[in-house]
N, C-alpha and C positions, 0 to 999 in steps of 0.2 A: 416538390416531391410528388410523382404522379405515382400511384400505385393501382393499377388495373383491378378490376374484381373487389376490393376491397375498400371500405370505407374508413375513414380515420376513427380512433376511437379515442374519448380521453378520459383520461382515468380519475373517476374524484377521490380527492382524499379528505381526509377526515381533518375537520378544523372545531377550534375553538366553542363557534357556536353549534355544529353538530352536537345535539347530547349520545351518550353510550348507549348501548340497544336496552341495556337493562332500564336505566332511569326512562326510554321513550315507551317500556313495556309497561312499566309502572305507572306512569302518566295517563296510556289506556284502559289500562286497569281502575284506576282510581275515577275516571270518568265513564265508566261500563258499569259501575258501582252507580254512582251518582243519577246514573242513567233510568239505569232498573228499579233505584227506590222512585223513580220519579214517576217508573211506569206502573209500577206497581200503586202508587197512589192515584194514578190517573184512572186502571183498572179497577180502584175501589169506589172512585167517586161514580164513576157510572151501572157500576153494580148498584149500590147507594140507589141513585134512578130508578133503574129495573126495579128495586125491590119497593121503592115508594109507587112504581105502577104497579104492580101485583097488589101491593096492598091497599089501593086505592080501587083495583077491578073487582075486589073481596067486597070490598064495602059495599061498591054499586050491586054488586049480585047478593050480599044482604038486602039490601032496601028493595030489590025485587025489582024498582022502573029505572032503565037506563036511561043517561040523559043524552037528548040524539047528537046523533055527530061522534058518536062514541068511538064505532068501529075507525072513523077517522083518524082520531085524534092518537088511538091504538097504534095504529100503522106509521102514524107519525113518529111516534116514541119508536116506537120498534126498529125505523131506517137509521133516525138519528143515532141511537144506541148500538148498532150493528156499524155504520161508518165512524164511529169513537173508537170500536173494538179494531177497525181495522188500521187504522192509523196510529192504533196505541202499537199496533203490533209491528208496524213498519218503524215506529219511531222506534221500537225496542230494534231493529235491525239499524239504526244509526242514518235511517232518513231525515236529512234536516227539514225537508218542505213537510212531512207528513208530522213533523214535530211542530211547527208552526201552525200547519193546519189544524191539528185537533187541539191548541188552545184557542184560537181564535172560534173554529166553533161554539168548544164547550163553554168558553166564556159568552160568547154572541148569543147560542140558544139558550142557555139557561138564564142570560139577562131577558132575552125578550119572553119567554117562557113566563119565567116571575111577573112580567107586566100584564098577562092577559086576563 
C-alpha cells in the first residue's frame, strides 16, 4: 500500500501490562512524596553544616586569634554547601545524576572532612 504524503500510523492499544492512568498517577505521586522527604532531609543535613560553621566562626571570634588558613577553609564550606543546595534542588526536579551526585559528595566530603 503506497500512500503519498502520509506516513503509516499505528495505533497502540492498551494491554494487560499497561497500568490505568490513575494507578501510573498514583505511582508518581507516591514517589514525589518519597522524593521530597528525601530532599527535604538532605536540605537539613547541610543546613546542620552551615549551622555547625557559624557556630564554629562564633567561637573563633570569641577567642579573638583566628587560626590561619581560616578564610580558606571558609570558602571551602561555603562552595561545597552551595553545590549540595544545588543539586538537592535539581534532585527535587527528578534529576537522577544530580541525585547520585550530591550523595556521593555529601558522603565523600563529610567522610574526608571527619579525617582531617
Amino acid at each position: 500500500m503506497i500512500i503519498i504524503g502520509l506516513s503509516p500510523v499505528r495505533i497502540r492499544r492498551a494491554t494487560p501490562s499497561t497500568p490505568p492512568a490513575a494507578a501510573t498517577m498514583l505511582m508518581i505521586m507516591k514517589n514525589a512524596t518519597r522524593l521530597g522527604r528525601a530532599c527535604t532531609l538532605l536540605t537539613l543535613a547541610v543546613l546542620a553544616g552551615v549551622a555547625e560553621m557559624i557556630i564554629g566562626l562564633l567561637s573563633f571570634a570569641a577567642a579573638g586569634e583566628p587560626p590561619p588558613g581560616l578564610a580558606f577553609l571558609v570558602g571551602a564550606r561555603v562552595a561545597v554547601y552551595a553545590t549540595a543546595f544545588v543539586l538537592i534542588g535539581l534532585t527535587w526536579r527528578g534529576n537522577r545524576v544530580a541525585r547520585w551526585l550530591v550523595l556521593i559528595m555529601l558522603g565523600g566530603v563529610g567522610t574526608a572532612w571527619s579525617f582531617r
